[in-house]
C-alpha positions as CSV (number, residue, x, y, z in Angstrom):
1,X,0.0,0.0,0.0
2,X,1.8,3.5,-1.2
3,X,2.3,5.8,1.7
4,X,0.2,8.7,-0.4
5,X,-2.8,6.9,0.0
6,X,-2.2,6.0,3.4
7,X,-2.0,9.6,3.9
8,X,-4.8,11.0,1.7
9,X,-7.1,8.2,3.2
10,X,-6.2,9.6,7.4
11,X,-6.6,13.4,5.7
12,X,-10.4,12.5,4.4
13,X,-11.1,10.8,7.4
14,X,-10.1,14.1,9.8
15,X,-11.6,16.4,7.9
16,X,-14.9,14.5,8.5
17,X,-15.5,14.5,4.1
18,X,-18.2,12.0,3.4
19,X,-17.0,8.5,1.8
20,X,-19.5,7.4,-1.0
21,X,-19.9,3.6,-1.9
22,X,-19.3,2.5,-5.7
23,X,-23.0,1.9,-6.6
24,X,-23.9,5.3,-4.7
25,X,-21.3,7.5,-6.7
26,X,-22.2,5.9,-10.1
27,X,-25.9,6.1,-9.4
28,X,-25.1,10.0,-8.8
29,X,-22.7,10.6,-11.8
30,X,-25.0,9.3,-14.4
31,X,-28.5,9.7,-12.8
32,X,-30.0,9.4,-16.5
33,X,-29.2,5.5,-17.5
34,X,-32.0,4.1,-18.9
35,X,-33.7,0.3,-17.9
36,X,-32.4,-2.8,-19.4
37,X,-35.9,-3.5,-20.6
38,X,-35.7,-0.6,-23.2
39,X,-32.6,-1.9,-25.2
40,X,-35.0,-2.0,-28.3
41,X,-34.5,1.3,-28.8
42,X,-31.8,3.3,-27.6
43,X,-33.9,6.2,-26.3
44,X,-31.4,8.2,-24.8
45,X,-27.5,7.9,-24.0
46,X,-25.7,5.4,-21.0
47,X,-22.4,5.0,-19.2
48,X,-20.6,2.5,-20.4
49,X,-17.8,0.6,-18.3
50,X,-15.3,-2.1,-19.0
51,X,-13.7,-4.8,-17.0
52,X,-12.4,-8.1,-17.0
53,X,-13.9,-11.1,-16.1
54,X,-12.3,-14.9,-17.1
55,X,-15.3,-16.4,-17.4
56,X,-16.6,-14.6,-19.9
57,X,-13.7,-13.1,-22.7
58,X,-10.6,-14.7,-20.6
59,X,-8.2,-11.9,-20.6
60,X,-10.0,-9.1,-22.9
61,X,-11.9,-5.8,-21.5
62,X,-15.8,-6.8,-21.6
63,X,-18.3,-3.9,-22.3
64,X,-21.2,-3.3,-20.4
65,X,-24.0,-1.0,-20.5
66,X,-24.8,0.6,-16.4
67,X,-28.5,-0.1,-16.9
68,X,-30.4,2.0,-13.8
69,X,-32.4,-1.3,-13.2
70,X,-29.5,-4.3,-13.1
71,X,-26.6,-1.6,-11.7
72,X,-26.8,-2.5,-8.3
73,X,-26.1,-6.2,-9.2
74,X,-23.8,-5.8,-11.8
75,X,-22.0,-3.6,-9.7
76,X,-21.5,-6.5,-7.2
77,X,-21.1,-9.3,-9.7
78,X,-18.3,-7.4,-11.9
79,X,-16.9,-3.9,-10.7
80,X,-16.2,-4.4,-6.5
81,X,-13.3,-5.6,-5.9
82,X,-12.3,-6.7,-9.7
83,X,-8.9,-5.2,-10.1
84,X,-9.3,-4.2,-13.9
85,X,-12.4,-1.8,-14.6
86,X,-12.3,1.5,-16.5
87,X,-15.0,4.2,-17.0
88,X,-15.0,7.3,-17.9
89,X,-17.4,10.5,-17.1
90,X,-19.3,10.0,-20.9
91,X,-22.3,8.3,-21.8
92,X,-22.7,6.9,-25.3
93,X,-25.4,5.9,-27.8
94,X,-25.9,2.3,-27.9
95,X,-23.7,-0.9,-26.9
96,X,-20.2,0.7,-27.8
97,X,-18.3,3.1,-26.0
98,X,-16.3,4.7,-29.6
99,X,-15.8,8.7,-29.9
100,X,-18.6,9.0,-32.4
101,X,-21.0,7.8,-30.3
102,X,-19.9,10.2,-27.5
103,X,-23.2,12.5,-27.2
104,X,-23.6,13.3,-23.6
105,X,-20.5,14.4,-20.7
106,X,-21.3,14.3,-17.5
107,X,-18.2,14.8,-15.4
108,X,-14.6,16.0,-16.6
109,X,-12.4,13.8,-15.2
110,X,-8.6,15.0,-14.0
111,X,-5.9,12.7,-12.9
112,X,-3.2,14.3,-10.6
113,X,-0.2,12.0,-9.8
114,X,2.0,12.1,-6.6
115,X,-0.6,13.6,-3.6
116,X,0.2,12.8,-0.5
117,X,-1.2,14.8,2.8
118,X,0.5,18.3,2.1
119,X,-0.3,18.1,-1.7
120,X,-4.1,17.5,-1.1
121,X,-4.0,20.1,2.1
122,X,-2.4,22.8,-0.8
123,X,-4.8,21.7,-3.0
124,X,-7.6,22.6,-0.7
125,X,-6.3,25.9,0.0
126,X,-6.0,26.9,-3.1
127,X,-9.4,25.4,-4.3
128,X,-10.4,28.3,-1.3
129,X,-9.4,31.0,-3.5
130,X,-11.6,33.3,-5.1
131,X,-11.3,32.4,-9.1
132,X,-9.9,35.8,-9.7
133,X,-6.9,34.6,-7.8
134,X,-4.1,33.6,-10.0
135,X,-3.8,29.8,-8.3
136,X,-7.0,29.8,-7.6
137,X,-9.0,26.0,-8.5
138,X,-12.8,24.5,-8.5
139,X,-13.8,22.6,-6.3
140,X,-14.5,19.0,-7.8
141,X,-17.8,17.3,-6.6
142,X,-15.8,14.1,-5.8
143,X,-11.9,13.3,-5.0
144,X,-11.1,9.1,-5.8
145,X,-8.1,7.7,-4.1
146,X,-6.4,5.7,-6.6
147,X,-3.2,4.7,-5.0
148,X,-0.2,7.0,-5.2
149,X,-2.1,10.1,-6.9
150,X,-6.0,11.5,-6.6
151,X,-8.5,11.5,-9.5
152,X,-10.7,14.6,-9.6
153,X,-14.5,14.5,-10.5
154,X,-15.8,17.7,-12.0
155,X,-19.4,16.8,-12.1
156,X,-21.7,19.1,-14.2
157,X,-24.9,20.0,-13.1
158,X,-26.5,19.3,-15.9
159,X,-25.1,17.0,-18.6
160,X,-23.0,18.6,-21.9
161,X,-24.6,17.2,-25.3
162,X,-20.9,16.7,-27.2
163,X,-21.4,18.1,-30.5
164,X,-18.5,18.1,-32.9
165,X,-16.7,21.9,-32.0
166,X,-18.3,20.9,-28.3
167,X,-15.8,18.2,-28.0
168,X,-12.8,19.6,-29.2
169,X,-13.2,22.8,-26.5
170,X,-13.7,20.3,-23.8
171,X,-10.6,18.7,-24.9
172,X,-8.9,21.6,-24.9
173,X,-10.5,23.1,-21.7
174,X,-9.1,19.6,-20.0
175,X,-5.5,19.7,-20.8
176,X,-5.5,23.9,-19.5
177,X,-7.7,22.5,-16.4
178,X,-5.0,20.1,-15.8
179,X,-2.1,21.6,-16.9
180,X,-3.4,24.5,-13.5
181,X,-4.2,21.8,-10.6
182,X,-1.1,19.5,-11.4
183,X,1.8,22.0,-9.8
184,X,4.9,20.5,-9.1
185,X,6.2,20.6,-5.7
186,X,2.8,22.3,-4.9
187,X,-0.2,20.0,-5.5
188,X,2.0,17.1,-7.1
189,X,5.7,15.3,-6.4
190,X,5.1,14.8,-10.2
191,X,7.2,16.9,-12.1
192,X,6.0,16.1,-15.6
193,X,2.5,16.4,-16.1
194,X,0.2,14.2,-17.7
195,X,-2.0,16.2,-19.9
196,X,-2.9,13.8,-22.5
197,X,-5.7,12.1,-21.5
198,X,-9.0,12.8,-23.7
199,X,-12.4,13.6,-22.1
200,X,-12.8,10.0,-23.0
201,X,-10.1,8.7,-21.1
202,X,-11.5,5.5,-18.2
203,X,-10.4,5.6,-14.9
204,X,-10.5,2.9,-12.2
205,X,-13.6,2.4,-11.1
206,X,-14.8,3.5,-7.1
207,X,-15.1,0.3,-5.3
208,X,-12.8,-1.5,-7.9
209,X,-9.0,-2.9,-6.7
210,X,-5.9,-0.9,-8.0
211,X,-3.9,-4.1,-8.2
212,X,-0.3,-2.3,-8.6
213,X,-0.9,-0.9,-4.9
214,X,-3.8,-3.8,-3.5
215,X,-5.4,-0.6,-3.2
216,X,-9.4,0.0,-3.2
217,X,-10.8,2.9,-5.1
218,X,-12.6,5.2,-2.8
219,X,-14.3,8.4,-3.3
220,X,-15.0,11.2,-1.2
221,X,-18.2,14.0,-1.5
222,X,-16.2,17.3,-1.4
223,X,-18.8,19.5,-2.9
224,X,-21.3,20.3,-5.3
225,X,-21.8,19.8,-9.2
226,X,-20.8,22.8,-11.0
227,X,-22.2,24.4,-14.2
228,X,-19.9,25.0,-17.0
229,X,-19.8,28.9,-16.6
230,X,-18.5,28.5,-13.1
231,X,-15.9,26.1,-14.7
232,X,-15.6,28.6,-17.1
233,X,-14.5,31.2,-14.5
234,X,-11.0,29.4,-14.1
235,X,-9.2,29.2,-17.5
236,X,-8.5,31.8,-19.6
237,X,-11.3,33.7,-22.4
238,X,-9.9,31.9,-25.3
239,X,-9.8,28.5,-23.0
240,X,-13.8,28.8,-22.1
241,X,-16.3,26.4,-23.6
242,X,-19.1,27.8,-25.5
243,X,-21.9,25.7,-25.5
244,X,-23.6,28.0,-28.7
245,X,-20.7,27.0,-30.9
246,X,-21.7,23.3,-31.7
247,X,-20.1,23.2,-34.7
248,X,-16.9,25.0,-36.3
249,X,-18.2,27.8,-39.0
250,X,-17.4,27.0,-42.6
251,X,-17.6,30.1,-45.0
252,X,-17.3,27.4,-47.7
253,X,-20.4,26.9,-49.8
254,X,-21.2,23.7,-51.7
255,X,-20.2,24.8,-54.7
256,X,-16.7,25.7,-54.0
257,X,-16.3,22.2,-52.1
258,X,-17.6,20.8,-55.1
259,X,-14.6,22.9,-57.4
260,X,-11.5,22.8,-54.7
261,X,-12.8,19.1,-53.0
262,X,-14.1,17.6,-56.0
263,X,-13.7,13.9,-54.5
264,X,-14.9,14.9,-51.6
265,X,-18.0,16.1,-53.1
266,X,-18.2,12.8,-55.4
267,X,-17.3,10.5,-52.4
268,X,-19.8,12.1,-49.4
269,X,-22.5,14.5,-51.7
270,X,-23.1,12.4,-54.4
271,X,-22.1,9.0,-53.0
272,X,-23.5,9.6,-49.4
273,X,-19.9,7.7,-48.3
274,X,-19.1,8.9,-45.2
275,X,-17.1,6.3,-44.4
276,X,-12.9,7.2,-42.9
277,X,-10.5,7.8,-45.8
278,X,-7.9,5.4,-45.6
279,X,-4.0,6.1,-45.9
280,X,-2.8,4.1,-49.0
281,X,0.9,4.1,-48.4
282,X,1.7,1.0,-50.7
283,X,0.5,2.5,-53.3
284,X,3.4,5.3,-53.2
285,X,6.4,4.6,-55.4
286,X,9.0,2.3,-53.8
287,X,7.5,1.7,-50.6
288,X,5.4,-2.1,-49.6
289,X,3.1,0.3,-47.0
290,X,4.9,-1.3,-43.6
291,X,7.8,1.0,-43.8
292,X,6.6,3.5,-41.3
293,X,4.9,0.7,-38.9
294,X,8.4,-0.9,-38.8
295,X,10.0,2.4,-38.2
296,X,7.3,3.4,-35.1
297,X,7.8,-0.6,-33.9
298,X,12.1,0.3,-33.4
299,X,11.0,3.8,-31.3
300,X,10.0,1.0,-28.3
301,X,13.8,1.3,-28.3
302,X,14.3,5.2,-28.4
303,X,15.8,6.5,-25.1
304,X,13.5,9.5,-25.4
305,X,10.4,7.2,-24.3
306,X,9.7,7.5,-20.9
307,X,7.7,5.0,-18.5
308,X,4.5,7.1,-18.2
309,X,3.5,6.9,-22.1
310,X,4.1,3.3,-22.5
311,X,0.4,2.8,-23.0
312,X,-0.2,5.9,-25.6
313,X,3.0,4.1,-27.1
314,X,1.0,1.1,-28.0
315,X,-2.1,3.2,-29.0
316,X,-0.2,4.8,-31.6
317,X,1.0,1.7,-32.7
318,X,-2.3,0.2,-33.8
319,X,-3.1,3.4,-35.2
320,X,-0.4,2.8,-37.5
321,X,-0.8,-0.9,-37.8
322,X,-4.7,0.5,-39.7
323,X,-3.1,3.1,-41.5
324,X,-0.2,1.2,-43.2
325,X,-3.3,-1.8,-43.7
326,X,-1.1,-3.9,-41.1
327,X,-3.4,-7.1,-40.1
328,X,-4.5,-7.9,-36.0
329,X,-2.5,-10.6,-35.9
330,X,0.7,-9.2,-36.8
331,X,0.1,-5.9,-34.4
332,X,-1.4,-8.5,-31.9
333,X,2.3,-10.0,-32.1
334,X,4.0,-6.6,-32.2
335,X,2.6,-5.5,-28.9
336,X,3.5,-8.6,-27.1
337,X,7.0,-7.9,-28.4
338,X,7.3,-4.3,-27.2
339,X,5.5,-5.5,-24.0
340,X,8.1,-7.2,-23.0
341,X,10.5,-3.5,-23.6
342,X,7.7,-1.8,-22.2
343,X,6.7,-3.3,-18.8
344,X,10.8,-2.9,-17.2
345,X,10.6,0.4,-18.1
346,X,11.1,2.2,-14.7
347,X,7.7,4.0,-13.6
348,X,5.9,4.1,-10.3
349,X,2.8,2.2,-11.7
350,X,3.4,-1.1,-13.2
351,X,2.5,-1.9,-16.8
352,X,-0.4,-4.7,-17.2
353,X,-1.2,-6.8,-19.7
354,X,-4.9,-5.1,-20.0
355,X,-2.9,-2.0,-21.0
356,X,-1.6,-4.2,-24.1
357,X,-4.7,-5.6,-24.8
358,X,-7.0,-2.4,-24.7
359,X,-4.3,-1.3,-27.2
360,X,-5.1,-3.9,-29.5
361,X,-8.8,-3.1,-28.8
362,X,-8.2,0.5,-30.4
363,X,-7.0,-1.3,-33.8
364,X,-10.9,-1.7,-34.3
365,X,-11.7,1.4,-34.2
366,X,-11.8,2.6,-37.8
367,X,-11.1,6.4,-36.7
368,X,-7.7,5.7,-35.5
369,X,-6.4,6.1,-38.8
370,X,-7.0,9.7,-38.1
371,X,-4.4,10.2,-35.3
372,X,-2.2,12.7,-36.7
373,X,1.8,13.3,-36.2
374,X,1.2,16.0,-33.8
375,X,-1.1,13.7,-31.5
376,X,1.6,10.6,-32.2
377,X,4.0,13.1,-30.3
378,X,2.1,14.6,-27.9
379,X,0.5,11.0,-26.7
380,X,4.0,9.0,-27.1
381,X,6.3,12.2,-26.1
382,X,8.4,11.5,-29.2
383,X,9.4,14.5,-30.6
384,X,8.6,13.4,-34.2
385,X,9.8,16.3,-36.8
386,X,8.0,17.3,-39.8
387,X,8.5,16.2,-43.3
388,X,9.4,19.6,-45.2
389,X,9.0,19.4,-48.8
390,X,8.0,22.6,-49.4
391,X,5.2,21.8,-51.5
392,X,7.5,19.0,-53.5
393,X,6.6,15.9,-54.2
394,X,8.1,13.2,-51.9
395,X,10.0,11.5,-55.4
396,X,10.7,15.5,-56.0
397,X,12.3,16.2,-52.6
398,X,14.3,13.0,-52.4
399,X,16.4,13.6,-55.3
400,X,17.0,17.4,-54.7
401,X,18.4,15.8,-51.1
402,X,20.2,13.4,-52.8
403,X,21.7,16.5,-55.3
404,X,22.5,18.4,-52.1
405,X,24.3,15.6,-50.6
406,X,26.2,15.2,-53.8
407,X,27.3,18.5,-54.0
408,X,28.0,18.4,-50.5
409,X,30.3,15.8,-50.8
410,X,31.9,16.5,-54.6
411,X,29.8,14.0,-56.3
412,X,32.1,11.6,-54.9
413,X,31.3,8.7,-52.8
414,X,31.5,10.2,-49.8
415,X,31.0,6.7,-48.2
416,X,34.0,5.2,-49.3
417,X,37.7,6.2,-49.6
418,X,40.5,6.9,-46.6
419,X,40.3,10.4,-45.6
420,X,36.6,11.0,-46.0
421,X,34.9,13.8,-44.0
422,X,34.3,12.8,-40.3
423,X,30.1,12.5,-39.6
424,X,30.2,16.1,-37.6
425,X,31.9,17.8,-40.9
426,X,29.3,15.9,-42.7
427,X,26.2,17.4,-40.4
428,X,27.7,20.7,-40.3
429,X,28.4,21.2,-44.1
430,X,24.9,20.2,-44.7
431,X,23.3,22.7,-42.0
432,X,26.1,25.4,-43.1
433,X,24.4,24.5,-46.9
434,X,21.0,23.8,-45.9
435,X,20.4,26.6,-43.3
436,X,16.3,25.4,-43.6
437,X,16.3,22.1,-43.6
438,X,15.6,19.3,-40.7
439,X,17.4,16.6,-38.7
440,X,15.1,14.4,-41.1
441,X,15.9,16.2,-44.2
442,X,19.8,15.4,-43.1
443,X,19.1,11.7,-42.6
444,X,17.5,11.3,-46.3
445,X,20.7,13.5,-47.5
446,X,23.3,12.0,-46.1
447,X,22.3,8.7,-44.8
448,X,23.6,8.9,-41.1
449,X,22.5,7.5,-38.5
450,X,19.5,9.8,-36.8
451,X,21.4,9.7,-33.6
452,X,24.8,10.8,-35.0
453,X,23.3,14.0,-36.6
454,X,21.1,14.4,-33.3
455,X,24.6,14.2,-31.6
456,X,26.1,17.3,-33.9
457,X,23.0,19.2,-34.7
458,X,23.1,21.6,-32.1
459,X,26.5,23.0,-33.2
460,X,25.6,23.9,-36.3
């Protein structure tokens, strides 16, 4: 048992805060679930949790839909005391709980690593402040122990409908939230904040076991739900969520989609495929489409990967396993592989095989193709640099990198031959000739190793 929790748990107890049971809390979070008898038609949205349970799917997360009628039993029979449940503060429309089917948010969800009994007594304080205060915090309705850290429930009072724009500002409204509770050597012992987690993100469940720790979940009534313009209050203008601005404003009309987006307009207008474009790299000149899987499949082995993004690390993995058309079984094999790498990686939470396997789980999800190379570095924390072509071709770009490195080297074969230039000559002639260009734009000119030119880059 971690010596935070320990600590947190005497701290609730003193200050007299009101413990809430599992069913209780759940029953108060989504007070909207609708019967099991109604499943015919999917009236209105439900929370959706996942756990594991042997007898059912072995070792794979099982869905289940919190109907108001069967929760109190199926809160017995697979959520207390099951050390692998997730759920997060969203309710979905019908049996799956996948992003597009995200139409109601009823709690924004913050987890703040590292809180022991000073960091949750500054936290306090500071949630005292008035919201014109500079470190000033809300209030959540409910504070989980989770084992070494706290997860914060921001309950609304009255649920968000998550339109399109609607979900990208709460997105964004949760990493500035977070980014202002998590304060190192302040709220946290954490020094790098973990800001990545999507308003979709599952948490272990209250009543639930954290098994790293043998810890239960428990969760504490610390106030009352808040509306979003209170929640507004704390972040700054261009931070606050609108709810009037469901959607983001296109000046576009049809008939310029139809002349700049023409098979766009063919595919979704005339068509009526909405269906996810998918990225056909094998179809590009010289390349079999697993190039770039392989490539994200050796970063397991990049120093820069650190222990807390070993699970987004696997994410973005099957996201490239569906855009490079890389099948299950291979990425199934893949994971269990960099598994392995993964799981000795120091952290203070241990890496479990759920982790690999809700990984895998994301492959089916036909949107992950659309994870793009910012969110790959922002989720993994691999600086990943862009590809500057400057409106060249790839085919176009290549040889003009290939004519630099020429010139760079005499049109000689700079590879072979006593005498040749040492690799930092190499690196600094090219950024001495290439004042513009990238580490990446380097690698394709001159062939060395991407560590070798990281090594001299920053002399140039």
């Amino acid at each position: 048992m971690h010596q935070n929790y320990i600590d947190c748990l005497n701290y609730f107890e003193r200050a007299g805060y009101e413990e809430i049971n599992g069913f209780d809390f759940y029953c108060d979070l989504f007070p909207d679930n609708q019967n099991h008898g109604e499943t015919s038609q999917y009236l209105r949205p439900n929370a959706i949790y996942l756990f594991h349970d042997e007898r059912l799917h072995g070792t794979k997360y099982n869905r289940r839909i919190m109907f108001a009628d069967t929760w109190e039993n199926d809160y017995l029979e697979y959520v207390e005391g099951n050390p692998d449940t997730l759920c997060s503060g969203i309710a979905y429309l019908g049996r799956a709980n996948k992003k597009e089917r995200a139409v109601k948010a009823y709690a924004l969800i913050i987890d703040l690593d590292g809180v022991g009994e000073g960091e949750l007594d500054r936290f306090f304080q500071r949630c005292a402040f008035k919201h014109t205060e500079l470190w000033s915090f809300p209030t959540p309705a409910y504070i989980a122990l989770s084992g070494s850290g706290i997860h914060l429930y921001y309950v609304y009072d009255k649920p968000i409908n998550l339109y399109p724009n609607i979900k990208d500002q709460l997105n964004r409204y949760k990493k500035a939230l977070t980014r202002k509770v998590w304060d190192y050597g302040s709220t946290s012992t954490e020094e790098k904040v973990q800001c990545n987690q999507s308003i979709y993100q599952g948490f272990r469940m209250v009543g639930s076991i954290n098994k790293s720790y043998g810890t239960e979940i428990k969760a504490f009534r610390t106030s009352e739900k808040l509306s979003l313009a209170e929640l507004n209050l704390y972040v700054k203008e261009e931070l606050k969520v609108d709810l009037e601005a469901q959607y983001a404003p296109s000046t576009m009309t049809l008939e310029e989609a139809k002349e700049k987006y023409n098979d766009w307009y063919c595919k979704v207008i005339i068509n009526g495929d909405y269906s996810v474009n998918r990225w056909k790299i094998e179809n590009q000149k010289g390349h079999k489409g697993d190039e770039l899987y392989n490539w994200w499949v050796r970063q397991v082995d990049n120093e820069e990967l650190t222990g807390g993004h070993r699970y987004y690390y696997m994410y973005c993995l099957a996201s490239y396993a569906r855009k490079c058309n890389i099948q299950k079984t291979r990425l199934e094999e893949d994971l269990k592989m960099v598994f392995e790498k993964l799981k000795v990686m120091p952290h203070k939470n241990k890496l479990e095989k759920f982790d690999m396997e809700a990984a895998l789980q994301a492959y089916d999800d036909e949107r992950i193709v659309l994870l793009r190379r910012e969110s790959v570095s922002l989720l993994s924390g691999l600086p990943i640099s862009e590809n500057r072509r400057n409106g060249r071709k790839q085919a176009e770009h290549v040889k003009l990198m290939n004519f630099v490195r020429d010139e760079i080297n005499g049109n000689k074969n700079w590879r072979e031959g006593n005498g040749r230039k040492s690799k930092q000559e190499i690196v600094l002639d090219f950024c001495r000739d290439n004042p513009e260009a990238t580490k990446a734009d380097c690698h394709r000119a001159t062939g060395l190793d991407p560590k070798t030119i990281r090594k001299w880059w920053e002399q140039r």
